[in-house]
C-alpha positions as protocol buffer text, in pm:
chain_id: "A"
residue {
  index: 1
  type: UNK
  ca { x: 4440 y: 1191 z: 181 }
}
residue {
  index: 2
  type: UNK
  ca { x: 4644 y: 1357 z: -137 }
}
residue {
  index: 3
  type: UNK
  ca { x: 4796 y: 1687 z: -24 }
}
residue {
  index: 4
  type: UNK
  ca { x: 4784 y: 1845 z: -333 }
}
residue {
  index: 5
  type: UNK
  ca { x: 4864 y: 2190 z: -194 }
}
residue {
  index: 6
  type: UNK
  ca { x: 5211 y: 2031 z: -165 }
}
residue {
  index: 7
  type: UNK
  ca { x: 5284 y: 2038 z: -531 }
}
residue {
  index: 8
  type: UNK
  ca { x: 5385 y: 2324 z: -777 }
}
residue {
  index: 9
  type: UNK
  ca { x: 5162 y: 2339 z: -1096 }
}
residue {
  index: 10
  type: UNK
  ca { x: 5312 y: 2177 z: -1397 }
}
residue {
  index: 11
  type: UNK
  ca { x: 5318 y: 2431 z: -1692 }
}
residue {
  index: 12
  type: UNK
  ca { x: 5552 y: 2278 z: -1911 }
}
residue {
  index: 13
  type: UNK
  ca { x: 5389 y: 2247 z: -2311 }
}
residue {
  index: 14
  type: UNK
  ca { x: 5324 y: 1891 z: -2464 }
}
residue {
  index: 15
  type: UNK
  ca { x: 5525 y: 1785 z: -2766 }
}
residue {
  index: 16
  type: UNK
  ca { x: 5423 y: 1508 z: -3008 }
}
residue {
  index: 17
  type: UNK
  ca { x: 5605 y: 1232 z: -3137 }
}
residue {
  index: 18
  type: UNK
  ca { x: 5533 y: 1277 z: -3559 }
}
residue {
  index: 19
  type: UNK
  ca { x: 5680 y: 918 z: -3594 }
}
residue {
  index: 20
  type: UNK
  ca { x: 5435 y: 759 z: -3450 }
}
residue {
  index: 21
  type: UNK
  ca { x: 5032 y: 772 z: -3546 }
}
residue {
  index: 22
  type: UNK
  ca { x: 4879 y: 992 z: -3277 }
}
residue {
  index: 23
  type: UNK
  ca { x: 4486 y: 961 z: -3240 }
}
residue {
  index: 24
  type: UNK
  ca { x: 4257 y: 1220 z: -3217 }
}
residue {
  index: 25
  type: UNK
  ca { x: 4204 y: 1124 z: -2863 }
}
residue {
  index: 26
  type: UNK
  ca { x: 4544 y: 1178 z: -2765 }
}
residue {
  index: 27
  type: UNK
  ca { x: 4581 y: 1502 z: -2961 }
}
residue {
  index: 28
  type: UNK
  ca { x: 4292 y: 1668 z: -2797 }
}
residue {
  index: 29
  type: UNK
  ca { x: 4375 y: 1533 z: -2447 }
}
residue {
  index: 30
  type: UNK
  ca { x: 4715 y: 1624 z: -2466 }
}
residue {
  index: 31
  type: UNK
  ca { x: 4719 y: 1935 z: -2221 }
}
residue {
  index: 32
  type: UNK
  ca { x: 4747 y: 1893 z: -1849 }
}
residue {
  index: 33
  type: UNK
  ca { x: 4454 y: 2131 z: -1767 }
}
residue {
  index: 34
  type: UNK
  ca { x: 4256 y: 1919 z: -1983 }
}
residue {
  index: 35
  type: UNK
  ca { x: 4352 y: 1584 z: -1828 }
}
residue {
  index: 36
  type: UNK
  ca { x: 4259 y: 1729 z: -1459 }
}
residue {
  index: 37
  type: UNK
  ca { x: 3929 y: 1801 z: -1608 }
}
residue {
  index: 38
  type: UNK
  ca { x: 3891 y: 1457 z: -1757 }
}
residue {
  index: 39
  type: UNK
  ca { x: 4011 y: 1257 z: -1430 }
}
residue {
  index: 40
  type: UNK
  ca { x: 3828 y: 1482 z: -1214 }
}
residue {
  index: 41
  type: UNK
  ca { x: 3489 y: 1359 z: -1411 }
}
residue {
  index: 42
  type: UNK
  ca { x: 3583 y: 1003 z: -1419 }
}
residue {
  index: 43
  type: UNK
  ca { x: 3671 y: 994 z: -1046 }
}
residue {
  index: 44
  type: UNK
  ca { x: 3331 y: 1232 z: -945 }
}
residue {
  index: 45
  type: UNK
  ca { x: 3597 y: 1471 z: -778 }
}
residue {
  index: 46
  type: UNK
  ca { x: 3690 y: 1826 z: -777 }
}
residue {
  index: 47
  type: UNK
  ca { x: 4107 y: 1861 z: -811 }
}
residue {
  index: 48
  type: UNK
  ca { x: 4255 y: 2177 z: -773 }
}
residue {
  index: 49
  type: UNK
  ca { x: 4347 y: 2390 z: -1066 }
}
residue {
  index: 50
  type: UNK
  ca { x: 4723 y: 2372 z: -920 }
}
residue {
  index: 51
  type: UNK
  ca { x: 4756 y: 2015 z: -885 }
}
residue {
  index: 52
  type: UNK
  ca { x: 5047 y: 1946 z: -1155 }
}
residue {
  index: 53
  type: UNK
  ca { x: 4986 y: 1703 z: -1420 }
}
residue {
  index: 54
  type: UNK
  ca { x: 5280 y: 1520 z: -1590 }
}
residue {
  index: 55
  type: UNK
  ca { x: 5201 y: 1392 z: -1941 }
}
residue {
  index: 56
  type: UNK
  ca { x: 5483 y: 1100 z: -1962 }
}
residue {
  index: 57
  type: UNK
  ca { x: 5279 y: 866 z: -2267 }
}
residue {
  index: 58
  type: UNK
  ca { x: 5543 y: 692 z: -2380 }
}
residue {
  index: 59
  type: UNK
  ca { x: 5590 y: 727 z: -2744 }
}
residue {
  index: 60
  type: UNK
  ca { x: 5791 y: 392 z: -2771 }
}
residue {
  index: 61
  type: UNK
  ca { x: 5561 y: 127 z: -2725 }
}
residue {
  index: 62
  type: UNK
  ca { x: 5345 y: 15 z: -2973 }
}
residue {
  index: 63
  type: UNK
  ca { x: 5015 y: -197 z: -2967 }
}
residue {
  index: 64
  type: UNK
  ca { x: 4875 y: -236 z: -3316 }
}
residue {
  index: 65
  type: UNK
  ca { x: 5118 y: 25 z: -3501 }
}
residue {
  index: 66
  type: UNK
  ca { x: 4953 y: 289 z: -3240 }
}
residue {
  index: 67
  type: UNK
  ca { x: 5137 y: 457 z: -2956 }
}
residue {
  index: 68
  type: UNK
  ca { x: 4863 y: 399 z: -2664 }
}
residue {
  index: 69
  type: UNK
  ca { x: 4653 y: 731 z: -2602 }
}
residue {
  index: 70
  type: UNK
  ca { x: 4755 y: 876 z: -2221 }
}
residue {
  index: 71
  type: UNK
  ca { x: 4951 y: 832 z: -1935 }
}
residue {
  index: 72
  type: UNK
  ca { x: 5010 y: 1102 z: -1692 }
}
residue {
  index: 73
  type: UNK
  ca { x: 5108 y: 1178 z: -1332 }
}
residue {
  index: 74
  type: UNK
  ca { x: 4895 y: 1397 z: -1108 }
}
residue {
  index: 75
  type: UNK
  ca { x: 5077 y: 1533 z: -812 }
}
residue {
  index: 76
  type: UNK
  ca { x: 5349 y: 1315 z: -837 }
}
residue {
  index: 77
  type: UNK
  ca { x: 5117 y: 1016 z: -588 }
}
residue {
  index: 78
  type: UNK
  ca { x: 4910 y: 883 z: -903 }
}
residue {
  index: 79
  type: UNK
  ca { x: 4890 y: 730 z: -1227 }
}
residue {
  index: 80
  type: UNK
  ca { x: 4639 y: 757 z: -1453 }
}
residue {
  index: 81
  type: UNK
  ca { x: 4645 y: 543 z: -1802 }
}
residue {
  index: 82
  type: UNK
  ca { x: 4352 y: 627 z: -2007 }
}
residue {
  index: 83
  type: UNK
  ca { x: 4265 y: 431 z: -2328 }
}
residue {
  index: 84
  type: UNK
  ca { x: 4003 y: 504 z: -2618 }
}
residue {
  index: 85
  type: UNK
  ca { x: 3850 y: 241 z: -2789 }
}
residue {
  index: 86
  type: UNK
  ca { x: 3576 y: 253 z: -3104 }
}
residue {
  index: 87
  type: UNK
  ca { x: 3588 y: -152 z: -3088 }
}
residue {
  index: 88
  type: UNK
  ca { x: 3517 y: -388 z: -2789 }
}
residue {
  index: 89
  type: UNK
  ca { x: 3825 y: -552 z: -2643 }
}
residue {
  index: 90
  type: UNK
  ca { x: 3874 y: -789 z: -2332 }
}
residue {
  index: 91
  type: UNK
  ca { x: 4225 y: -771 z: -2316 }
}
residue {
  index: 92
  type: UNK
  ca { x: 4275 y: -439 z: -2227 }
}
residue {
  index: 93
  type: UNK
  ca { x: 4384 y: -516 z: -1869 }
}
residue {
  index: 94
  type: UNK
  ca { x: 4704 y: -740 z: -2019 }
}
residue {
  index: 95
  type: UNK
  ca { x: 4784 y: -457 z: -2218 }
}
residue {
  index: 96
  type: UNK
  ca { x: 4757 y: -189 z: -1974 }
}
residue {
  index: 97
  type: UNK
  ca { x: 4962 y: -473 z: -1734 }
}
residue {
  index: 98
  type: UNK
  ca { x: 5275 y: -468 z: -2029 }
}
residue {
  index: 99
  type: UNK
  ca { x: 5227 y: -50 z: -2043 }
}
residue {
  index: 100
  type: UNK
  ca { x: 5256 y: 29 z: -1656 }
}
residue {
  index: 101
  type: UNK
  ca { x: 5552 y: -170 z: -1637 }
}
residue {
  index: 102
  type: UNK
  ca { x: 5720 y: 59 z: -1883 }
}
residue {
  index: 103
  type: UNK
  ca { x: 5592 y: 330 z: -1703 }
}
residue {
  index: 104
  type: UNK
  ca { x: 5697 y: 260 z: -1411 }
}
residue {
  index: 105
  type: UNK
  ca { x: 6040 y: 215 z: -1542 }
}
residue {
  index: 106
  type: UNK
  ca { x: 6069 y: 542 z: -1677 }
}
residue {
  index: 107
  type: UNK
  ca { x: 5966 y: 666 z: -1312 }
}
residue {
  index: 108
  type: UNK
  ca { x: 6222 y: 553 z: -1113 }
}
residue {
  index: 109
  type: UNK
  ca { x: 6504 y: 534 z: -1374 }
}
residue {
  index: 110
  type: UNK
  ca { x: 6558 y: 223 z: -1504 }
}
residue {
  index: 111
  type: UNK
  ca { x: 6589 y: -82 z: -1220 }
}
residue {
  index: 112
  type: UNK
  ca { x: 6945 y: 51 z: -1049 }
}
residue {
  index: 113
  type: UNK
  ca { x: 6655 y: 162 z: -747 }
}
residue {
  index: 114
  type: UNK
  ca { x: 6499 y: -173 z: -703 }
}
residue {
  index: 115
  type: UNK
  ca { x: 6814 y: -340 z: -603 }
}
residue {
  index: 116
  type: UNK
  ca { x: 6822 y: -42 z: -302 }
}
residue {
  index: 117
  type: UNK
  ca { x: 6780 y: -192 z: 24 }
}
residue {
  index: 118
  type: UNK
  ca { x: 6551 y: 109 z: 3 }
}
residue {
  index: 119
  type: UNK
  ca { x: 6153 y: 96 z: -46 }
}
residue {
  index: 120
  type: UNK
  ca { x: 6111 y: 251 z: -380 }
}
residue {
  index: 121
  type: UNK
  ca { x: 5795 y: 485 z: -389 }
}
residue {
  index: 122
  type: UNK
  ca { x: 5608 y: 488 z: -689 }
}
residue {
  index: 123
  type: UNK
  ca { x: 5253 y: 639 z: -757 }
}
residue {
  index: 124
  type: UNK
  ca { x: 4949 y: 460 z: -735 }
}
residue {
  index: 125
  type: UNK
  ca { x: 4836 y: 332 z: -1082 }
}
residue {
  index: 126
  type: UNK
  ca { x: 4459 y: 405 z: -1170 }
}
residue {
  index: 127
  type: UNK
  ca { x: 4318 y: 252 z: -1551 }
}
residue {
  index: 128
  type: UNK
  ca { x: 4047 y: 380 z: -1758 }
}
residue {
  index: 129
  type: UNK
  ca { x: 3916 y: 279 z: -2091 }
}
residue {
  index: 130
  type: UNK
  ca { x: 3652 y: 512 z: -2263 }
}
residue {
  index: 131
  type: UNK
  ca { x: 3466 y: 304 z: -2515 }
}
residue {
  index: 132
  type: UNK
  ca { x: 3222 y: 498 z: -2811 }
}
residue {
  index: 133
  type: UNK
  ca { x: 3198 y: 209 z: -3060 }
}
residue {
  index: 134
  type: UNK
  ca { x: 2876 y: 173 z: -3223 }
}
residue {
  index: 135
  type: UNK
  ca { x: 2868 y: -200 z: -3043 }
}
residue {
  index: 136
  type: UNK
  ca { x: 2580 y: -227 z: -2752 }
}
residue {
  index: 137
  type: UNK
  ca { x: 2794 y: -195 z: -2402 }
}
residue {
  index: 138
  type: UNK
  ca { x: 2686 y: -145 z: -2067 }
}
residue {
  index: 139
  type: UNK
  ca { x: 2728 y: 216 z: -1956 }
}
residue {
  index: 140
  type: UNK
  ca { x: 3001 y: 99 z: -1726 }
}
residue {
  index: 141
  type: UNK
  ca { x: 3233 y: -246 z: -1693 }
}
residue {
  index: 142
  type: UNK
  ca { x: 3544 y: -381 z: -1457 }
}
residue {
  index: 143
  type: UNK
  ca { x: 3787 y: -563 z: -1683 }
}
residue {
  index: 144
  type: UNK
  ca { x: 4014 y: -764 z: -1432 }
}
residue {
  index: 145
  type: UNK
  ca { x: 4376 y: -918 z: -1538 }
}
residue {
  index: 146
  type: UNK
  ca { x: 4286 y: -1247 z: -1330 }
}
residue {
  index: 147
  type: UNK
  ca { x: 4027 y: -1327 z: -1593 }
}
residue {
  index: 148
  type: UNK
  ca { x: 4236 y: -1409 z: -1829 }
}
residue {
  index: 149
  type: UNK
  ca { x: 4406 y: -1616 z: -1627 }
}
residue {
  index: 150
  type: UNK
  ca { x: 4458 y: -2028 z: -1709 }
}
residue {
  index: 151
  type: UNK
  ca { x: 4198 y: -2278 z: -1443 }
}
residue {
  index: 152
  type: UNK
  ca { x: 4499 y: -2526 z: -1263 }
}
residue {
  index: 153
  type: UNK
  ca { x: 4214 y: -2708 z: -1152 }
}
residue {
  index: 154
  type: UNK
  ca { x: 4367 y: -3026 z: -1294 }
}
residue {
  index: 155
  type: UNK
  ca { x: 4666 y: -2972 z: -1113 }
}
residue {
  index: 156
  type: UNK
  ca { x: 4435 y: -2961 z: -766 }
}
residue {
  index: 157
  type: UNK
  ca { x: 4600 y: -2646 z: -679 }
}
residue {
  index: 158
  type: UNK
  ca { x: 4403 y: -2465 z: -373 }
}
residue {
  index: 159
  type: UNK
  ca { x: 4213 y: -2200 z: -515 }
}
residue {
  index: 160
  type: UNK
  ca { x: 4333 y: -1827 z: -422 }
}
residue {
  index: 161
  type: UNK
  ca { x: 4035 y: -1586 z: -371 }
}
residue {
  index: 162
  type: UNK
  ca { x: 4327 y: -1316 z: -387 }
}
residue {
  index: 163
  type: UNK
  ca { x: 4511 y: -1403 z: -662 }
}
residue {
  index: 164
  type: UNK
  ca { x: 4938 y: -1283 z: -681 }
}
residue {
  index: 165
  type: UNK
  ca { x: 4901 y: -1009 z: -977 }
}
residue {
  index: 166
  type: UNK
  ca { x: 4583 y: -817 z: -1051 }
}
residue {
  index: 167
  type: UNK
  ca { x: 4466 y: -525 z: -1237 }
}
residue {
  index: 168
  type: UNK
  ca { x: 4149 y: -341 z: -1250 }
}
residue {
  index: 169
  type: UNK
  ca { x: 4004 y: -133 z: -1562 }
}
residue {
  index: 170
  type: UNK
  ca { x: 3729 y: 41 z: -1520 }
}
residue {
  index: 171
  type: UNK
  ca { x: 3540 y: 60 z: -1903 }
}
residue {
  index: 172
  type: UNK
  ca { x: 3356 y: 364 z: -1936 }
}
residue {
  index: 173
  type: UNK
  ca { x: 3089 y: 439 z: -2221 }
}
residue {
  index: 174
  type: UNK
  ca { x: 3104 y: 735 z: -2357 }
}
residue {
  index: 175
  type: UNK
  ca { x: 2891 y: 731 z: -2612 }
}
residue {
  index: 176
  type: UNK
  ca { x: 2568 y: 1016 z: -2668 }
}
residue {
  index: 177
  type: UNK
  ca { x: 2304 y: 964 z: -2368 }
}
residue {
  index: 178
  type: UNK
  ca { x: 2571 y: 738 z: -2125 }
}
residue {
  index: 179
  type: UNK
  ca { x: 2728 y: 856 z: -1846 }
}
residue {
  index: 180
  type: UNK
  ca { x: 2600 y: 1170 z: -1861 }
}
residue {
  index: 181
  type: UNK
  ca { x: 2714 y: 1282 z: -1526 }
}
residue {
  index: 182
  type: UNK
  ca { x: 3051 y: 1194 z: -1604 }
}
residue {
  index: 183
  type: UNK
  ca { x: 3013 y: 1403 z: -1956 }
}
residue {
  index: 184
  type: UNK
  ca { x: 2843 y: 1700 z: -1800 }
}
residue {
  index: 185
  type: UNK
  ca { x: 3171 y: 1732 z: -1603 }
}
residue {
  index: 186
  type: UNK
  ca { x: 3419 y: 1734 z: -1878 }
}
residue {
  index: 187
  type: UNK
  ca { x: 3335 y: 2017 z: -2125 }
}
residue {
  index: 188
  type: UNK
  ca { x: 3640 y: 1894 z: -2352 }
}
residue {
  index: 189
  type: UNK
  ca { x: 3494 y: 1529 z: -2355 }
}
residue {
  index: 190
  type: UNK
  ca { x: 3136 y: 1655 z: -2395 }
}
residue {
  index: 191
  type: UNK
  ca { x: 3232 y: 1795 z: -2690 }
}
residue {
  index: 192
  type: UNK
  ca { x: 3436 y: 1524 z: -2863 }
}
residue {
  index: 193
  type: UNK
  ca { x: 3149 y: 1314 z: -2817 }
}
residue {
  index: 194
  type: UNK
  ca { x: 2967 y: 1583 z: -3018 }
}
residue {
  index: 195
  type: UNK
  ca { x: 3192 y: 1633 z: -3307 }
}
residue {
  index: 196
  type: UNK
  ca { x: 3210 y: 1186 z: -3334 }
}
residue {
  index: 197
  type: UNK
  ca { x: 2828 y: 1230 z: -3397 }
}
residue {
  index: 198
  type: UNK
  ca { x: 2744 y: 1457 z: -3567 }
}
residue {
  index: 199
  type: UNK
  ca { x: 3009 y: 1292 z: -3804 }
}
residue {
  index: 200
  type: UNK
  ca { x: 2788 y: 939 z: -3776 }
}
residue {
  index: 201
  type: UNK
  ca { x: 2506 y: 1166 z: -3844 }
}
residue {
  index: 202
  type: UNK
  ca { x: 2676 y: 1241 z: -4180 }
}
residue {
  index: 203
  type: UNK
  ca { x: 2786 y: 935 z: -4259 }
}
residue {
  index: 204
  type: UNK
  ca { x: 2456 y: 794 z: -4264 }
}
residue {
  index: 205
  type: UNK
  ca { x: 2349 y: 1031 z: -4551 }
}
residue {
  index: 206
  type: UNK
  ca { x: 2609 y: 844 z: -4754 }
}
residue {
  index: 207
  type: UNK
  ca { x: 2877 y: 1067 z: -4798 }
}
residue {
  index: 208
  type: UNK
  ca { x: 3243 y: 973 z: -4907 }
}
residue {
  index: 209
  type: UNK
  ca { x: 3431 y: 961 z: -4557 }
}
residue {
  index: 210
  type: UNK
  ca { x: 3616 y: 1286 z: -4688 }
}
residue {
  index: 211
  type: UNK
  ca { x: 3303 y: 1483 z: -4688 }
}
residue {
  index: 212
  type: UNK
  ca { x: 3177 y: 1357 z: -4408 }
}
residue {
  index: 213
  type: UNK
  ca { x: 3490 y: 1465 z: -4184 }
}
residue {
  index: 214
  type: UNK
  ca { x: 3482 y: 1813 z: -4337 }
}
residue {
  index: 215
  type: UNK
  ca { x: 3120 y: 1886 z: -4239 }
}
residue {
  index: 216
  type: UNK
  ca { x: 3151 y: 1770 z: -3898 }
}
residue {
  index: 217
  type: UNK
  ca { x: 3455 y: 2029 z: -3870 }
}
residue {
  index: 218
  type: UNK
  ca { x: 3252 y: 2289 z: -4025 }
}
residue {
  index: 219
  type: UNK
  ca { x: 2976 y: 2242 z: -3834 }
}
residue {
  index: 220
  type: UNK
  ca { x: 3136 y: 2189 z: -3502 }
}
residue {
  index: 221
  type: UNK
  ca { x: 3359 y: 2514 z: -3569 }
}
residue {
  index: 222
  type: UNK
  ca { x: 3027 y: 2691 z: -3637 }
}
residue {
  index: 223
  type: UNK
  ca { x: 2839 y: 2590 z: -3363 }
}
residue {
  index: 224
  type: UNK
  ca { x: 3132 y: 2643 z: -3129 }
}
residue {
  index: 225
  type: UNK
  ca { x: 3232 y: 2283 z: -3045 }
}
residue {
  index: 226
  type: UNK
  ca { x: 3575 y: 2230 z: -3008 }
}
residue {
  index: 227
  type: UNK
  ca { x: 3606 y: 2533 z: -3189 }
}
residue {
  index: 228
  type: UNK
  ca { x: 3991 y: 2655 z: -3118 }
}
residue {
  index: 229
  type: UNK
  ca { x: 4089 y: 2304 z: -3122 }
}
residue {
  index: 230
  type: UNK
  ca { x: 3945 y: 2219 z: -3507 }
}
residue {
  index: 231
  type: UNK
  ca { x: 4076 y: 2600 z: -3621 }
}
residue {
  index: 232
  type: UNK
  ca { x: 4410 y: 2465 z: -3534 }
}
residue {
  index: 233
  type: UNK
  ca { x: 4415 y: 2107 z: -3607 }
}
residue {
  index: 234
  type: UNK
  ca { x: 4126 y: 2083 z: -3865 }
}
residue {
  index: 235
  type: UNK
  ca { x: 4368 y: 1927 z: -4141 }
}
residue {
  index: 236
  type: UNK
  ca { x: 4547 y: 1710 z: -3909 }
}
residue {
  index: 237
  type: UNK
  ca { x: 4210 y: 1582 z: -3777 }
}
residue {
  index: 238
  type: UNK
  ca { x: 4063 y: 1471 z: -4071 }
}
residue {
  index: 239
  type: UNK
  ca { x: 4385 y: 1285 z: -4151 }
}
residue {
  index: 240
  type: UNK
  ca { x: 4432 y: 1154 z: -3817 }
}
residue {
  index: 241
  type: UNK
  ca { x: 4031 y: 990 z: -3850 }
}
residue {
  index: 242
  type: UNK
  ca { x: 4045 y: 901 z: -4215 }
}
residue {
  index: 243
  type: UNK
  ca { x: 4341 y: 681 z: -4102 }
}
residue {
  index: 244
  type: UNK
  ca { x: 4194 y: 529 z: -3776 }
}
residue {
  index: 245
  type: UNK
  ca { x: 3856 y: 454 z: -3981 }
}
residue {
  index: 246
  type: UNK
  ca { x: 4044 y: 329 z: -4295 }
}
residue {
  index: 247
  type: UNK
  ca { x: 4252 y: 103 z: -4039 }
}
residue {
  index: 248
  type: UNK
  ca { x: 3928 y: -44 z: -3825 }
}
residue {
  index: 249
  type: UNK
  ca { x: 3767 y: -146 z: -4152 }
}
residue {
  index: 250
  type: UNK
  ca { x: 4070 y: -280 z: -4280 }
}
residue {
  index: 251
  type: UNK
  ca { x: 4136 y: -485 z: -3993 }
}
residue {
  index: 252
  type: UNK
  ca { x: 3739 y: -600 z: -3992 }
}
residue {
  index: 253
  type: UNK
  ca { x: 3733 y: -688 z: -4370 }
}
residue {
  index: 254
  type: UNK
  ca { x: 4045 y: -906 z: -4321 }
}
residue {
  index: 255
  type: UNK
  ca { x: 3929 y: -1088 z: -4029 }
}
residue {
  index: 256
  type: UNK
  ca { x: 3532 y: -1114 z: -4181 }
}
residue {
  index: 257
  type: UNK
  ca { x: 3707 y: -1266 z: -4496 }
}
residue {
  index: 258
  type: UNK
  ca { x: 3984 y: -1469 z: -4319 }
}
residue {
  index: 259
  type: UNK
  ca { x: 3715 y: -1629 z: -4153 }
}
residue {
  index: 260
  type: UNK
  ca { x: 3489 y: -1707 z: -4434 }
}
residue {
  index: 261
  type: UNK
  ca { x: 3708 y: -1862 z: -4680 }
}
residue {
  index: 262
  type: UNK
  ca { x: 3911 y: -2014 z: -4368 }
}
residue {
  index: 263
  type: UNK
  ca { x: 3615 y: -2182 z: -4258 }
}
residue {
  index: 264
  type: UNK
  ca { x: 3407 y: -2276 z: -4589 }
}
residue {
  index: 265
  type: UNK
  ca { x: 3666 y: -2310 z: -4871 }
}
residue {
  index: 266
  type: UNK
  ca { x: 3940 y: -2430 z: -4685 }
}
residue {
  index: 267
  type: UNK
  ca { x: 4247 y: -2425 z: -4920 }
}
residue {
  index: 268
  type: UNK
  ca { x: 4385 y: -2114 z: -4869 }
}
residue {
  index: 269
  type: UNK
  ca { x: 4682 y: -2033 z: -4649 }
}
residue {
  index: 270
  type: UNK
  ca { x: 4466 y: -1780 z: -4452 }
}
residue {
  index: 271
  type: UNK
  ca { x: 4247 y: -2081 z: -4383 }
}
residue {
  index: 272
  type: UNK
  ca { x: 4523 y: -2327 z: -4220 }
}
residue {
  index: 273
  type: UNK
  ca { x: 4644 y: -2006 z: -4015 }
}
residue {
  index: 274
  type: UNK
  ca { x: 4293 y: -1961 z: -3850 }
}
residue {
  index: 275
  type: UNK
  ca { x: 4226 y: -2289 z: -3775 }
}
residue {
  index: 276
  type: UNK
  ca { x: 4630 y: -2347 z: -3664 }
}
residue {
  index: 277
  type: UNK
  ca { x: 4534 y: -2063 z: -3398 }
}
residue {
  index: 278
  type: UNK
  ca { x: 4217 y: -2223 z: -3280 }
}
residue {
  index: 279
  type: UNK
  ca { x: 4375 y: -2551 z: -3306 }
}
residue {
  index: 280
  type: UNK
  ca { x: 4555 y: -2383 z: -2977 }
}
residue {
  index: 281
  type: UNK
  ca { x: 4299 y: -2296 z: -2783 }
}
residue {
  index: 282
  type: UNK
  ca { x: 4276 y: -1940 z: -2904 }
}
residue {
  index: 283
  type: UNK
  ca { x: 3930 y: -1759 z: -2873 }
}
residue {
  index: 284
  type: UNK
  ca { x: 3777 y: -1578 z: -3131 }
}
residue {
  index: 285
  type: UNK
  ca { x: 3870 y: -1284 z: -3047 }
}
residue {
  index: 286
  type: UNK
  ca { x: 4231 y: -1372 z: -2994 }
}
residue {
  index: 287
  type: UNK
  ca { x: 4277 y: -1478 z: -3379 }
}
residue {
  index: 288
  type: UNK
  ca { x: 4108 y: -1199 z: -3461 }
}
residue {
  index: 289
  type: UNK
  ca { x: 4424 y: -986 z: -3295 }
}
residue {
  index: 290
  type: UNK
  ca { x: 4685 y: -1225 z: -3453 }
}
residue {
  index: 291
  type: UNK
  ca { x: 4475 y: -1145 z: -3765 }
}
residue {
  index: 292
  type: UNK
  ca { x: 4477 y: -786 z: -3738 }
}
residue {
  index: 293
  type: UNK
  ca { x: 4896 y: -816 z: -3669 }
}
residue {
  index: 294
  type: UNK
  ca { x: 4899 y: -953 z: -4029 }
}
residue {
  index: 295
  type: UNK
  ca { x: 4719 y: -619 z: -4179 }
}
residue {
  index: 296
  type: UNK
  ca { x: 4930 y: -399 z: -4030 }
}
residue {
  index: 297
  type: UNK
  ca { x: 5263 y: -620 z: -4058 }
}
residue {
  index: 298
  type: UNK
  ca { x: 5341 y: -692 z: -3634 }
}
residue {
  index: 299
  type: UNK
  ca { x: 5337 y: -1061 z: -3681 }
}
């Protein structure tokens, strides 16, 4: 058991990284009481308002030309990484594998400790991905490393029910009428789920994505959802989501038309790249991400 009463609150303000293309996510969860809120939903648990929360996202490392969305310490015994995602992904336990390491790093100060003939402490991690794509997903879903992990069959290896490295993500739906017990708990989250659709709402009427962002801020500001936050950042948030939308269909659009005239014409460059990848053994989905490194210039 956590003795939180143990801790002093952390009070210290949040700065952001401008190099470095923030999400809306990470902007509005980027306060610590906010963040105790949010785990204390996910985990169906009440933390005390003087448990400290330390924000320590790193701002240096980069999946996709985004800085991942939150990592943060709560009392100083855990560590929570929490990811949003609008698009369905089964490698987010190898990524959140290559981010704790980093993390971790940062913790104990570089690897001078782990030589210590001392047991170095570190927190316990904890991984959550919140997923409000428009893709049909179960309301929750355990991503495990050792999935992605190669059969040695052939090599009649003894199989390992426990296998040396593992790590769990729980994948949590967020989208309008899922989870609503975990929703109901988080007013902040409750209401970013609002503002996201009533801007679908709009969209559907056919509105330039411009207009569309500006009504949902109007309206949510009017009908008191996330009100302070949008009369603050209500600029910066229809900047931050033109991007991220502008960037998913960018990324889909190259891979729908990589695919097609990789697959049926067959003389283009793009073509021989695709079928070099699944010449390897790649999946689908995994040319799709070397795809998507080409659109945004991480090859």
């Amino acid at each position: 058991m956590i003795d939180y009463t143990a801790y002093v609150p952390y009070t210290q303000p949040v700065s952001v990284n401008k190099n470095y293309k923030a999400s809306l996510f990470s902007l509005l969860f980027s306060d610590p009481d906010v963040l105790r809120e949010l785990y204390s939903a996910l985990e169906g648990v009440n933390l005390p308002a003087d448990v400290p929360v330390i924000i320590n996202t790193l701002q240096d490392v980069l999946f996709m030309s985004r800085v991942n969305d939150i990592s943060f310490e709560i009392g100083g015994k855990l560590v929570v990484l929490i990811e949003h995602q609008s698009t369905i992904n089964p490698n987010m336990a190898l990524r959140l594998l290559m981010y704790i390491a980093r993390v971790y790093e940062k913790i104990i100060g570089g690897d001078k400790n782990i030589y210590s003939r001392k047991r170095v402490s570190i927190p316990r991690p904890e991984f959550f991905v919140l997923y409000n794509g428009t893709e049909a997903y179960p309301d929750e879903k355990t991503l495990k490393l050792s999935e992605s992990f190669e059969e040695c069959g052939e090599f009649q290896l003894p199989w390992k029910e426990i296998p040396a490295l593992e790590l769990v993500v729980k994948v949590v739906n967020i989208n309008h009428g899922k989870n609503g017990w975990i929703v109901e708990r988080s007013k902040t989250l409750s209401e970013y789920i609002a503002f996201i659709g009533k801007a679908r709402e709009y969209e559907k009427e056919g509105l330039d994505r411009e207009e569309v962002l500006k009504k949902a801020v109007n309206y949510c500001r009017t009908n008191n959802i996330l009100k302070d936050f949008l009369e603050e950042h209500g600029t910066e948030v229809i900047n931050m989501l033109m991007t991220e939308w502008n960037w998913d269909n960018a990324l889909a659009v190259r891979f729908e038309e990589g695919l097609e005239e990789g697959m049926e014409k067959g003389r283009d460059n793009e073509r021989k790249y695709v079928l070099e990848l699944l010449g390897r053994g790649l999946s689908p989905e995994e040319v799709k991400q070397c795809l998507m490194r080409t659109v945004t210039g991480n090859e």
